[in-house]
PDB file of the backbone (N, CA, C, O) and the ligand in Angstrom, with CONECT records:
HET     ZN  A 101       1
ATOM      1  N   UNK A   1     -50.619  18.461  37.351  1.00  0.00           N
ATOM      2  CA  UNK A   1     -50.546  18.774  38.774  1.00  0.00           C
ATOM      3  C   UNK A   1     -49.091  19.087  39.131  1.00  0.00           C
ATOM      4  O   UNK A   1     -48.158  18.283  39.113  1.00  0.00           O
ATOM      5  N   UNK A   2     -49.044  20.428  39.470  1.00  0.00           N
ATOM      6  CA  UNK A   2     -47.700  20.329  40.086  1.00  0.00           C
ATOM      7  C   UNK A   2     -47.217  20.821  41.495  1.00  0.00           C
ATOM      8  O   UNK A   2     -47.489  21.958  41.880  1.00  0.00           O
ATOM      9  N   UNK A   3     -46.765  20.268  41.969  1.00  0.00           N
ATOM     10  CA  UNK A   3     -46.901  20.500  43.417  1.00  0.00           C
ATOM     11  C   UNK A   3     -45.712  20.363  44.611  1.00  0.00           C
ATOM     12  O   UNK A   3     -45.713  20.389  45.841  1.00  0.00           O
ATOM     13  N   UNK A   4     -44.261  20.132  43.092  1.00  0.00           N
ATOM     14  CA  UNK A   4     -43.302  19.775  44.482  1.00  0.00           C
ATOM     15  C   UNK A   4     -42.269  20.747  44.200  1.00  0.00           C
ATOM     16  O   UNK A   4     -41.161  20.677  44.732  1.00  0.00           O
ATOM     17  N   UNK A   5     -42.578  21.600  43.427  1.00  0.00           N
ATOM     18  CA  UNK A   5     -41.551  22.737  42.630  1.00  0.00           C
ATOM     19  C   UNK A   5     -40.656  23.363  43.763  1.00  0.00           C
ATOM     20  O   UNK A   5     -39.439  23.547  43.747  1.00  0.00           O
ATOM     21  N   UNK A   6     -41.513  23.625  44.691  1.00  0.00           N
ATOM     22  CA  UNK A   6     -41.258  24.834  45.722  1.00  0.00           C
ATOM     23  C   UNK A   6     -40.317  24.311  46.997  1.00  0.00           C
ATOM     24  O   UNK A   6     -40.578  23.184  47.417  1.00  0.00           O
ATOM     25  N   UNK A   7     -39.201  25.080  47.663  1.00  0.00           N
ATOM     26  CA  UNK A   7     -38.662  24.463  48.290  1.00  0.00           C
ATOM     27  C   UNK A   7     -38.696  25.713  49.291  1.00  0.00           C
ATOM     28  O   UNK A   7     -38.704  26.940  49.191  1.00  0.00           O
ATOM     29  N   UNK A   8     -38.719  24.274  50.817  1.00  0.00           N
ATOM     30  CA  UNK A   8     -39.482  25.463  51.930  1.00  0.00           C
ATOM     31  C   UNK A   8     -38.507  26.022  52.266  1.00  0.00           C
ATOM     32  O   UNK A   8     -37.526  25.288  52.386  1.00  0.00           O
ATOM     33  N   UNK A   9     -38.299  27.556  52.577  1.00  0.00           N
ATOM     34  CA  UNK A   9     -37.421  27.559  53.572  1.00  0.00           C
ATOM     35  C   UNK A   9     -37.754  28.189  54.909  1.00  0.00           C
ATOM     36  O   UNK A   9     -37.453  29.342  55.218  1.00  0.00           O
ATOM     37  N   UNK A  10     -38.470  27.233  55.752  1.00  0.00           N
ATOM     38  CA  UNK A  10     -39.439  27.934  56.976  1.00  0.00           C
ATOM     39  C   UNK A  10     -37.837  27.295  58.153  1.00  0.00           C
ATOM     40  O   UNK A  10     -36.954  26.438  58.149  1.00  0.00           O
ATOM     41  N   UNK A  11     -38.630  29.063  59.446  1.00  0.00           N
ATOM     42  CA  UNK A  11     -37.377  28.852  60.165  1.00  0.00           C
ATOM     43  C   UNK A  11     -37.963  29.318  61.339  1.00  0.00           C
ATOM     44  O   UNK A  11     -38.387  30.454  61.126  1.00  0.00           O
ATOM     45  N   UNK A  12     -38.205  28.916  62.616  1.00  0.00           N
ATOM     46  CA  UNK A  12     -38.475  30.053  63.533  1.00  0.00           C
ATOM     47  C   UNK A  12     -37.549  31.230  63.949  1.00  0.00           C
ATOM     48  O   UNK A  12     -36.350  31.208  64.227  1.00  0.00           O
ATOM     49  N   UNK A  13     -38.305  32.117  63.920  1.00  0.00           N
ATOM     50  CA  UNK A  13     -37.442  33.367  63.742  1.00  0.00           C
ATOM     51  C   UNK A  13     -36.275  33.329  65.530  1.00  0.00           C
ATOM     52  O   UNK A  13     -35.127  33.717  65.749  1.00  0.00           O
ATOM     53  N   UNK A  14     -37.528  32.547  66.588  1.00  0.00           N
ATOM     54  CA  UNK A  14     -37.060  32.355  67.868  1.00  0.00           C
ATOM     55  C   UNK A  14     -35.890  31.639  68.179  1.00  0.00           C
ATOM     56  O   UNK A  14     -34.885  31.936  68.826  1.00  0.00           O
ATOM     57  N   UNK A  15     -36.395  30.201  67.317  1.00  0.00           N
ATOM     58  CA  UNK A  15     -35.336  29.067  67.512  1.00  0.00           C
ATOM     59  C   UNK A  15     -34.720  28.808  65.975  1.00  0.00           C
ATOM     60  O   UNK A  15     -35.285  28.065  65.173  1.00  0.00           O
ATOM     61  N   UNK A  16     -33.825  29.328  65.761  1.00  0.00           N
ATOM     62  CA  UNK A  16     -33.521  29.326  64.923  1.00  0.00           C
ATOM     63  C   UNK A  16     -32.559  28.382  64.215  1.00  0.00           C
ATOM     64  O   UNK A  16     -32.092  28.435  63.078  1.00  0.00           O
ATOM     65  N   UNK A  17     -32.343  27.235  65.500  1.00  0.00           N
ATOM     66  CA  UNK A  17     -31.756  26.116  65.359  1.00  0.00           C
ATOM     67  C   UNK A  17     -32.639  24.752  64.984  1.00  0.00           C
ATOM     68  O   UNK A  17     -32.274  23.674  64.513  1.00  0.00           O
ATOM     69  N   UNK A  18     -34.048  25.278  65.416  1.00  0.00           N
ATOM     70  CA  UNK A  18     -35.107  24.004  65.658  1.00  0.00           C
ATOM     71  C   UNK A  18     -35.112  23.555  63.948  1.00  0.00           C
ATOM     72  O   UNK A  18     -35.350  24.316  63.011  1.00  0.00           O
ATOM     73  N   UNK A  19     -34.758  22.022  63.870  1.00  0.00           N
ATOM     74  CA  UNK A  19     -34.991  21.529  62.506  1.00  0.00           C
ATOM     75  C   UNK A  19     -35.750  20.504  63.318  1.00  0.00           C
ATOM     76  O   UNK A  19     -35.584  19.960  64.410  1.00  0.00           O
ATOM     77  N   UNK A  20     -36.957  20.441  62.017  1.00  0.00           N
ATOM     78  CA  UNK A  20     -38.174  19.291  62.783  1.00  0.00           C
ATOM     79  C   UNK A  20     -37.758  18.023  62.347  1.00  0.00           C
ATOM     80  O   UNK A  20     -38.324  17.024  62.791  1.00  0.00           O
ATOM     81  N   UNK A  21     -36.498  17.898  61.227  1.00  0.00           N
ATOM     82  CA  UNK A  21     -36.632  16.817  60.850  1.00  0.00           C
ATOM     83  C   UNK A  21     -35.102  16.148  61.729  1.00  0.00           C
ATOM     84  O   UNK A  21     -34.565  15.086  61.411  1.00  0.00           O
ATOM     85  N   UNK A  22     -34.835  16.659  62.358  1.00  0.00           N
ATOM     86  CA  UNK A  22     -33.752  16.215  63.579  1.00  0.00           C
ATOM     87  C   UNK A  22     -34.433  15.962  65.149  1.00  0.00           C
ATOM     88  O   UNK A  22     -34.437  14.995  65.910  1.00  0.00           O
ATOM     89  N   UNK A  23     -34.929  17.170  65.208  1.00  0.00           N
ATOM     90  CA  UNK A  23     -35.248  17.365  66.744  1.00  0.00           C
ATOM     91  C   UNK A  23     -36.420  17.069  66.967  1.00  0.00           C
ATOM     92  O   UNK A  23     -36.647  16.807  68.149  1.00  0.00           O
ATOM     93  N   UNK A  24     -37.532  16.990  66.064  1.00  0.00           N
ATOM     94  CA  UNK A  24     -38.549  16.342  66.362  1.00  0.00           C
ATOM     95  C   UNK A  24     -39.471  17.309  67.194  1.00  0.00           C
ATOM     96  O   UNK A  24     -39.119  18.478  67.354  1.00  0.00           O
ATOM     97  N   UNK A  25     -40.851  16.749  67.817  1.00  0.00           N
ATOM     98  CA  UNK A  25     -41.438  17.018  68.914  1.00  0.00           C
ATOM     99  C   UNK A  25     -40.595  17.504  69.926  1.00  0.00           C
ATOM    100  O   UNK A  25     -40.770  18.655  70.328  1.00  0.00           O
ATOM    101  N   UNK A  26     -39.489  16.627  70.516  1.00  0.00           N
ATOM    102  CA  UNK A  26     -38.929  17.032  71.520  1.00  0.00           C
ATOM    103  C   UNK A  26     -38.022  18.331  71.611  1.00  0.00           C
ATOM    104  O   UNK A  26     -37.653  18.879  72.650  1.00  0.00           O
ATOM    105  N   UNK A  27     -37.765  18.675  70.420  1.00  0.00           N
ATOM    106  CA  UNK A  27     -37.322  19.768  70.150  1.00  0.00           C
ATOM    107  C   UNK A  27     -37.657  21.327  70.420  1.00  0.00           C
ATOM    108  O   UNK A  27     -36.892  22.259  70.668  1.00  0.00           O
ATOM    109  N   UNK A  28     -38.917  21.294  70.301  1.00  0.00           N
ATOM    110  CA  UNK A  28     -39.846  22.762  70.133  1.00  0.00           C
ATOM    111  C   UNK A  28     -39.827  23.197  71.999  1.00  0.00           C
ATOM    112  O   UNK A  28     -40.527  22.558  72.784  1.00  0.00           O
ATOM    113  N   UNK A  29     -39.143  24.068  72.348  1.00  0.00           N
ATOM    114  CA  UNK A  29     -39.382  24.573  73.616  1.00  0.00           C
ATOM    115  C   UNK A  29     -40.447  25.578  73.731  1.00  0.00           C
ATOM    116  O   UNK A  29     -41.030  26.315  72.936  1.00  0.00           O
ATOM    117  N   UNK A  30     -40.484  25.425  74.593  1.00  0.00           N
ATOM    118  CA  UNK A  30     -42.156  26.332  75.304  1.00  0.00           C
ATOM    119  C   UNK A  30     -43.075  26.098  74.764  1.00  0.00           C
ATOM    120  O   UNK A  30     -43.947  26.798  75.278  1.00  0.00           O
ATOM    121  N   UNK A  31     -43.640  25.300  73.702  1.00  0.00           N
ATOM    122  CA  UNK A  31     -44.806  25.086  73.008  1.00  0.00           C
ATOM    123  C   UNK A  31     -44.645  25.970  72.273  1.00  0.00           C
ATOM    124  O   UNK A  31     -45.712  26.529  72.017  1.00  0.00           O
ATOM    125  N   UNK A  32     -43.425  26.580  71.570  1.00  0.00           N
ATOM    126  CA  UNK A  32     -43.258  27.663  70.322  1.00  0.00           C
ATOM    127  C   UNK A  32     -44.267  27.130  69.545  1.00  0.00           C
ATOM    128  O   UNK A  32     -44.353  25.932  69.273  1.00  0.00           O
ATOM    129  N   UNK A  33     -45.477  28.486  68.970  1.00  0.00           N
ATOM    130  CA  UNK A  33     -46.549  27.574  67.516  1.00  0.00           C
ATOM    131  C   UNK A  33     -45.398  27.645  66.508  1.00  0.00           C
ATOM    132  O   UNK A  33     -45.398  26.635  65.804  1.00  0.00           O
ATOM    133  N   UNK A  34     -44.493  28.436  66.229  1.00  0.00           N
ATOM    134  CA  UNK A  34     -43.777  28.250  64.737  1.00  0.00           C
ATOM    135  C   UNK A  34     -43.545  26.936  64.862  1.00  0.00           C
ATOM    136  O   UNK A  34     -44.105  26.176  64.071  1.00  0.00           O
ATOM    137  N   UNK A  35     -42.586  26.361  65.984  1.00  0.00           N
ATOM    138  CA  UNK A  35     -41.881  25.679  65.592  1.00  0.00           C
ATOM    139  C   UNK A  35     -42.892  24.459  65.534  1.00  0.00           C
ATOM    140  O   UNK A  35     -42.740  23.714  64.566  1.00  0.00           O
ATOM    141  N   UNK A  36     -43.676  24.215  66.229  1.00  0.00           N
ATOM    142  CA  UNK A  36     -45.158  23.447  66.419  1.00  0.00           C
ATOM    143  C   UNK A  36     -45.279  23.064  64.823  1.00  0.00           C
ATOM    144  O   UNK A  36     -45.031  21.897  64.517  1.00  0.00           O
ATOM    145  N   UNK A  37     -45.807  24.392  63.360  1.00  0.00           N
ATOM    146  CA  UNK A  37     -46.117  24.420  62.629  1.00  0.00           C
ATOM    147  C   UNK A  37     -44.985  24.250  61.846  1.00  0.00           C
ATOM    148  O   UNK A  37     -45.178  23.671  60.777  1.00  0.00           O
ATOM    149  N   UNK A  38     -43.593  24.685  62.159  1.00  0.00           N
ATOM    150  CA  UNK A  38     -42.588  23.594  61.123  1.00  0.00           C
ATOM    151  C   UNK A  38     -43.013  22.364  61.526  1.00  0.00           C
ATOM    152  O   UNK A  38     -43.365  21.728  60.532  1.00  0.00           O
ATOM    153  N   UNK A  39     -43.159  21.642  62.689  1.00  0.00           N
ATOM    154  CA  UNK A  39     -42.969  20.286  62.341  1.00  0.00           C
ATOM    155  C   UNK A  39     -43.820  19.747  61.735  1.00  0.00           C
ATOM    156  O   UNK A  39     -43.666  18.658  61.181  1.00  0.00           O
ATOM    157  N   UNK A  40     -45.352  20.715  61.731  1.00  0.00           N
ATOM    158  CA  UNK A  40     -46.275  20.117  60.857  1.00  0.00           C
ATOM    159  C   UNK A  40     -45.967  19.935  59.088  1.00  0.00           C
ATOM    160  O   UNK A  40     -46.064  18.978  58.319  1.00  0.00           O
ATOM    161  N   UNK A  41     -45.588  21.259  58.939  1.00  0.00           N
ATOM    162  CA  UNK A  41     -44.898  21.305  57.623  1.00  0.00           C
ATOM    163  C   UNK A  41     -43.950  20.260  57.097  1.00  0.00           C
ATOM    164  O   UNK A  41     -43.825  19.859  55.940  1.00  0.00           O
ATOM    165  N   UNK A  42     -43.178  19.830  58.409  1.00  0.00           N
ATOM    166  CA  UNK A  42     -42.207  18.840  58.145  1.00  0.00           C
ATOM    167  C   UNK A  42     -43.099  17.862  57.804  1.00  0.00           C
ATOM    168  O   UNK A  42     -43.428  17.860  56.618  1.00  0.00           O
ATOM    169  N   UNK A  43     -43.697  16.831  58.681  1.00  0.00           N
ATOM    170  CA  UNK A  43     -44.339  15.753  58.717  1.00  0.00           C
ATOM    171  C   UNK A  43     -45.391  15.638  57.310  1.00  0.00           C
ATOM    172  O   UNK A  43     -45.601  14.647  56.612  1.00  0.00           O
ATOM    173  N   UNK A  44     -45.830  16.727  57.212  1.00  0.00           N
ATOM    174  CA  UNK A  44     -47.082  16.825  56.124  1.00  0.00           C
ATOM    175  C   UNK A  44     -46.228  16.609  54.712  1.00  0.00           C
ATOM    176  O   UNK A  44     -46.842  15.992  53.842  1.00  0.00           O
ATOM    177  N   UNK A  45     -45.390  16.883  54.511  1.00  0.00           N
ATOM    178  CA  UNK A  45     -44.014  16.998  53.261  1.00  0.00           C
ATOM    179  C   UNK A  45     -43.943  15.173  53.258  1.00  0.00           C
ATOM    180  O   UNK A  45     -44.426  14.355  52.475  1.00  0.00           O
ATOM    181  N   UNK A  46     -43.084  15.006  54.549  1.00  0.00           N
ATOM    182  CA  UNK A  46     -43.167  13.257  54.561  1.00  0.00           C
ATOM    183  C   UNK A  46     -44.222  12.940  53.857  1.00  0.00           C
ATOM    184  O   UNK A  46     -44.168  12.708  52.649  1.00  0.00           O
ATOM    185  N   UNK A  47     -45.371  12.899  54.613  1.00  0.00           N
ATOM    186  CA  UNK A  47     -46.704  12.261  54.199  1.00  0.00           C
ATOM    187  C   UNK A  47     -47.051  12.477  52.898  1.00  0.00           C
ATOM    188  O   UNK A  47     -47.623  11.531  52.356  1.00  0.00           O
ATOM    189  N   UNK A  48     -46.807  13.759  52.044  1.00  0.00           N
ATOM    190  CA  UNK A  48     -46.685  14.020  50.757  1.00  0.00           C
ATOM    191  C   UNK A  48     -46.007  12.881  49.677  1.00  0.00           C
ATOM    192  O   UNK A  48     -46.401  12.062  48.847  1.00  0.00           O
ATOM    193  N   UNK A  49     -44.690  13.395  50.264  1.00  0.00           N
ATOM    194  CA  UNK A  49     -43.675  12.158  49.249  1.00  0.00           C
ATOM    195  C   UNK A  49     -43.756  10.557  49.415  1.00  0.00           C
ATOM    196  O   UNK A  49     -43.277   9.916  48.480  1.00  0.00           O
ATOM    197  N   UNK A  50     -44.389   9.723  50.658  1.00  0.00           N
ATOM    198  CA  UNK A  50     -44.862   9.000  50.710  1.00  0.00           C
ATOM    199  C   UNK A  50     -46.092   8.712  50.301  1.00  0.00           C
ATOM    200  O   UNK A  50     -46.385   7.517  50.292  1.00  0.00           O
ATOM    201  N   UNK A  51     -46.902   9.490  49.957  1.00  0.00           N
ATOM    202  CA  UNK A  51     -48.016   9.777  48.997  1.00  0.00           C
ATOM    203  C   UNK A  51     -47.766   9.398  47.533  1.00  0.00           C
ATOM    204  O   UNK A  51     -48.430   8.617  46.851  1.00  0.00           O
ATOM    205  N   UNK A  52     -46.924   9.943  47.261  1.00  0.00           N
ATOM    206  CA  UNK A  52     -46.297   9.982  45.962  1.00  0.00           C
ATOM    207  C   UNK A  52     -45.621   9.018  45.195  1.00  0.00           C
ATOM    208  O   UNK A  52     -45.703   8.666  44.019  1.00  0.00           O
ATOM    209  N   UNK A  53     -44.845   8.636  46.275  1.00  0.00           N
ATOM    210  CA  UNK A  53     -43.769   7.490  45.644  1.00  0.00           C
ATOM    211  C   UNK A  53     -44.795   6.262  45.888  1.00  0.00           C
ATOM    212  O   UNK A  53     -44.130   5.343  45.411  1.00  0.00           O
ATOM    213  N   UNK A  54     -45.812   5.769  46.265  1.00  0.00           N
ATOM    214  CA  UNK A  54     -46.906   5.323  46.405  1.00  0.00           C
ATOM    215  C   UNK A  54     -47.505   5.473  44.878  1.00  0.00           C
ATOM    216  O   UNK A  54     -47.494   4.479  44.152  1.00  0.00           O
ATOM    217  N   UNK A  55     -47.987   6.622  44.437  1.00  0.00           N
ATOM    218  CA  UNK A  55     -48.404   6.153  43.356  1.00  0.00           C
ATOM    219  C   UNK A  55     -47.633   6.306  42.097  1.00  0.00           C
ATOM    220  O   UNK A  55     -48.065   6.236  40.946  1.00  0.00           O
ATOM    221  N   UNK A  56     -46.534   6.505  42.463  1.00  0.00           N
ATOM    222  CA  UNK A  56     -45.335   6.266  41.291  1.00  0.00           C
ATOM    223  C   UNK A  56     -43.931   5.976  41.916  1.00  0.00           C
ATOM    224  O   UNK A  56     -43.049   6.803  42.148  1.00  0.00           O
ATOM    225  N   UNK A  57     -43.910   4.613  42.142  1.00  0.00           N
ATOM    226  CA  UNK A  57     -42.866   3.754  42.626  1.00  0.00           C
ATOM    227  C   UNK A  57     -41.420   4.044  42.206  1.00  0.00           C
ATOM    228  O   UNK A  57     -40.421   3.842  42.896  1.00  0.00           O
ATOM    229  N   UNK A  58     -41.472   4.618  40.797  1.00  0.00           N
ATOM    230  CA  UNK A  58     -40.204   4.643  40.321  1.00  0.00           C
ATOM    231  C   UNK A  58     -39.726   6.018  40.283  1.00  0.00           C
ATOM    232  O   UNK A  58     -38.542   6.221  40.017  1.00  0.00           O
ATOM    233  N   UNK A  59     -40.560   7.030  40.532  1.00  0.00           N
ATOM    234  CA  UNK A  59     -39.816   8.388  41.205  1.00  0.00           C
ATOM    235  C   UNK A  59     -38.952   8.082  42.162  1.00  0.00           C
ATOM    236  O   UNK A  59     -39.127   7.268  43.069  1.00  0.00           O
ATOM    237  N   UNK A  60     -37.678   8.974  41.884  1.00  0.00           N
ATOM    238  CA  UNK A  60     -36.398   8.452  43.495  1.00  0.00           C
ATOM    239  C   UNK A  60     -36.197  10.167  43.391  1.00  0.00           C
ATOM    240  O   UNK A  60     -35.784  10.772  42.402  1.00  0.00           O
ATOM    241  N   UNK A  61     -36.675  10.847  44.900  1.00  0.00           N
ATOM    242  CA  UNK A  61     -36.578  11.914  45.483  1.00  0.00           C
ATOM    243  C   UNK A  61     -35.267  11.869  46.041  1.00  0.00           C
ATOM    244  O   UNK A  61     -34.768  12.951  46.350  1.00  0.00           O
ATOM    245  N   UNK A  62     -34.619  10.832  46.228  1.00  0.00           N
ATOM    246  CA  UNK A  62     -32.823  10.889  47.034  1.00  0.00           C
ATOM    247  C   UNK A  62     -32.006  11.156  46.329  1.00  0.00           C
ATOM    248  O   UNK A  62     -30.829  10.999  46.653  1.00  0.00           O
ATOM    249  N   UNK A  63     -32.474  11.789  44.791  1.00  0.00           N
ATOM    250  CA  UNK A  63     -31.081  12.092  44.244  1.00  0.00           C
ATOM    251  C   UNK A  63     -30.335  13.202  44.407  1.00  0.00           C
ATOM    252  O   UNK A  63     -30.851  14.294  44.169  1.00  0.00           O
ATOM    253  N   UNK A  64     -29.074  13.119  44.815  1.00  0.00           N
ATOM    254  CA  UNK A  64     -28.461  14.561  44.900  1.00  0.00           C
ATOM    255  C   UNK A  64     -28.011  14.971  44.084  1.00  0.00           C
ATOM    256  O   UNK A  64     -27.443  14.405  43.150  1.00  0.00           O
ATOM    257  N   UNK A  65     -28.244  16.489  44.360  1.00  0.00           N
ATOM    258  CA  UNK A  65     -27.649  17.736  43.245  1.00  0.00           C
ATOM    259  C   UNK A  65     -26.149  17.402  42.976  1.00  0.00           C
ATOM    260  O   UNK A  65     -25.396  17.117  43.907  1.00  0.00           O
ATOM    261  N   UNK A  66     -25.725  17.445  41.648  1.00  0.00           N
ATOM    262  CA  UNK A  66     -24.559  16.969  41.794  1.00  0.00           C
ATOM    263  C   UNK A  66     -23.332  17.842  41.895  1.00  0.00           C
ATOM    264  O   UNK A  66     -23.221  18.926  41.322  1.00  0.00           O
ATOM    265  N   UNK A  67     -22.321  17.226  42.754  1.00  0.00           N
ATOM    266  CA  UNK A  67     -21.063  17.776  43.492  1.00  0.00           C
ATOM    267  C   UNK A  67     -20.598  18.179  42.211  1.00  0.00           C
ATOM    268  O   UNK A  67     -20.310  17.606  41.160  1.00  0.00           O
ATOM    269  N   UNK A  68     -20.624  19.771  42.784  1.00  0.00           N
ATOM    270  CA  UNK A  68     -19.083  20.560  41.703  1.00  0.00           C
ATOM    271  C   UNK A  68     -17.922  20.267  42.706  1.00  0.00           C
ATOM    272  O   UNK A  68     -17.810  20.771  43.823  1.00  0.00           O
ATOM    273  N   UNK A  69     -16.983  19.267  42.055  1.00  0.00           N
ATOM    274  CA  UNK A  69     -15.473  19.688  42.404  1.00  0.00           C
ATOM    275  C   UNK A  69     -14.604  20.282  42.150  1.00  0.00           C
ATOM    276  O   UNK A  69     -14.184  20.314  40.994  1.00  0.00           O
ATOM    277  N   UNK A  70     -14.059  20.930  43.107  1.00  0.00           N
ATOM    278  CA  UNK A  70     -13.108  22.037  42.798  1.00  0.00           C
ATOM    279  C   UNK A  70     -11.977  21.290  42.229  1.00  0.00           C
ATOM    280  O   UNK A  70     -11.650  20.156  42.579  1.00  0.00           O
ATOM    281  N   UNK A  71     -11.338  22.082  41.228  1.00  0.00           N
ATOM    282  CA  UNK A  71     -10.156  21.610  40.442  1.00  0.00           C
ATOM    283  C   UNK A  71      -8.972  21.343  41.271  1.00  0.00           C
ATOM    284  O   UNK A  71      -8.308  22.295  41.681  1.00  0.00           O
ATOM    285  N   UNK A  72      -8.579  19.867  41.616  1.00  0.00           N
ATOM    286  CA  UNK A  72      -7.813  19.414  42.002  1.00  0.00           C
ATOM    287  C   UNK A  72      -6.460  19.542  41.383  1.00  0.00           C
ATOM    288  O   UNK A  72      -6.318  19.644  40.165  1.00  0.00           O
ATOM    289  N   UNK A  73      -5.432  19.534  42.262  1.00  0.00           N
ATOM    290  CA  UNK A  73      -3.863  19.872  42.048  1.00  0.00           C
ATOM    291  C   UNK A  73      -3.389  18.421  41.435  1.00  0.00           C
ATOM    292  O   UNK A  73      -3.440  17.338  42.019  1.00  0.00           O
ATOM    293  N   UNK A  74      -2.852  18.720  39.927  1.00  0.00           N
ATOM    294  CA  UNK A  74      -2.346  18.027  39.400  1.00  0.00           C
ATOM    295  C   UNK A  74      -1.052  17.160  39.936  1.00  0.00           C
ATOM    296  O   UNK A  74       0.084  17.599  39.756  1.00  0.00           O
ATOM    297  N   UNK A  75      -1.308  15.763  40.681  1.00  0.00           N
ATOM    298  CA  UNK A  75      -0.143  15.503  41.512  1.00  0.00           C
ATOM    299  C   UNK A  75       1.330  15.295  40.857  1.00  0.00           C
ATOM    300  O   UNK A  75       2.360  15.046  41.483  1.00  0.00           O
ATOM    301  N   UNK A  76       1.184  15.465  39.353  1.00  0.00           N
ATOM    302  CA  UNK A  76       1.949  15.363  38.491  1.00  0.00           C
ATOM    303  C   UNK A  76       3.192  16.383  38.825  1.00  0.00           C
ATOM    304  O   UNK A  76       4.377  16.308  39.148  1.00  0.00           O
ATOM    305  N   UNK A  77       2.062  17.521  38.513  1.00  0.00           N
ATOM    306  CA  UNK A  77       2.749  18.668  38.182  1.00  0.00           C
ATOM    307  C   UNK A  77       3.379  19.063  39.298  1.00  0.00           C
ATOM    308  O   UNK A  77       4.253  19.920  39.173  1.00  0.00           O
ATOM    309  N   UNK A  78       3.100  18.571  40.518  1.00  0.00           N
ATOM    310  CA  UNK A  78       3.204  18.690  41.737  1.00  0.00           C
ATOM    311  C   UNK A  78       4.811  18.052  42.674  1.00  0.00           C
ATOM    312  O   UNK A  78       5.583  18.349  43.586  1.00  0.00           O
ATOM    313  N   UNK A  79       4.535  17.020  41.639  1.00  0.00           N
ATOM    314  CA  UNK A  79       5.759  16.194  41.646  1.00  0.00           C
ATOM    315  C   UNK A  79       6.826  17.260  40.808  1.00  0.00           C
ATOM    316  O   UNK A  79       7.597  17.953  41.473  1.00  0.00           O
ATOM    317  N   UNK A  80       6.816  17.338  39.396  1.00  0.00           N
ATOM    318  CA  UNK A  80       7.809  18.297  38.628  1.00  0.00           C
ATOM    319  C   UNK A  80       8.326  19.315  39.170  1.00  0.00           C
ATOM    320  O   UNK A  80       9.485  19.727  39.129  1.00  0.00           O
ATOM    321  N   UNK A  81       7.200  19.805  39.808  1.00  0.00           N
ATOM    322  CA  UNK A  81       7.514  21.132  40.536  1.00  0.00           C
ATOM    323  C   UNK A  81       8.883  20.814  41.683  1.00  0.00           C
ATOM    324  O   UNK A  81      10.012  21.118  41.298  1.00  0.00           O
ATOM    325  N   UNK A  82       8.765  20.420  42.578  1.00  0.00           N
ATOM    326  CA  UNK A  82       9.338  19.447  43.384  1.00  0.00           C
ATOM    327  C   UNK A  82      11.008  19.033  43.073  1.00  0.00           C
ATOM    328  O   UNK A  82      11.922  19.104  43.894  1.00  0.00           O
ATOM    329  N   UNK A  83      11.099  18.607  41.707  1.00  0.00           N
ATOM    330  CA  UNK A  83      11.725  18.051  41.529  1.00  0.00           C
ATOM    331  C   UNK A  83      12.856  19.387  40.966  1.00  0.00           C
ATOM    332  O   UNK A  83      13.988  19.111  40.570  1.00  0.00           O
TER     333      UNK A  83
HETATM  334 ZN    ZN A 101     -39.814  28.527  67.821  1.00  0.00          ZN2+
END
């Protein structure tokens, strides 16, 4: 079964600020359906991964992609220079 491959990238084309997972219900002006149907999308995703980690406890979905750091200035050399 695979089913979490895909990553959404839904947006109302109107509100193009509306994130359901910030603004919530209260968010969606005029009864926009997009934004209506992001938040469903949103909520239904929740309910998914709480689904999930439910029947496999030891999946951890919070891991982050890991930070490329940019090559930091050698304070060494920084100093020599300096000097
Ligand atoms: Zn909208």
């Amino acid at each position: 079964m695979k089913i979490r491959s895909r990553k959404f990238e839904g947006r109302c084309a109107k509100h193009k600020g509306y994130n359901p997972g910030v603004d919530g219900q209260g968010g969606i002006r005029g009864g926009c359906a997009r934004c209506q149907l992001l938040l469903e999308i949103w909520q239904t995703s929740i309910k998914l991964n709480q689904l999930i980690r439910k029947y496999d406890p030891s999946h951890d979905d919070l891991k982050r992609p890991p930070v490329v750091k940019s090559p930091a200035v050698d304070p060494r050399q920084m100093s020599f220079i300096a000097e």
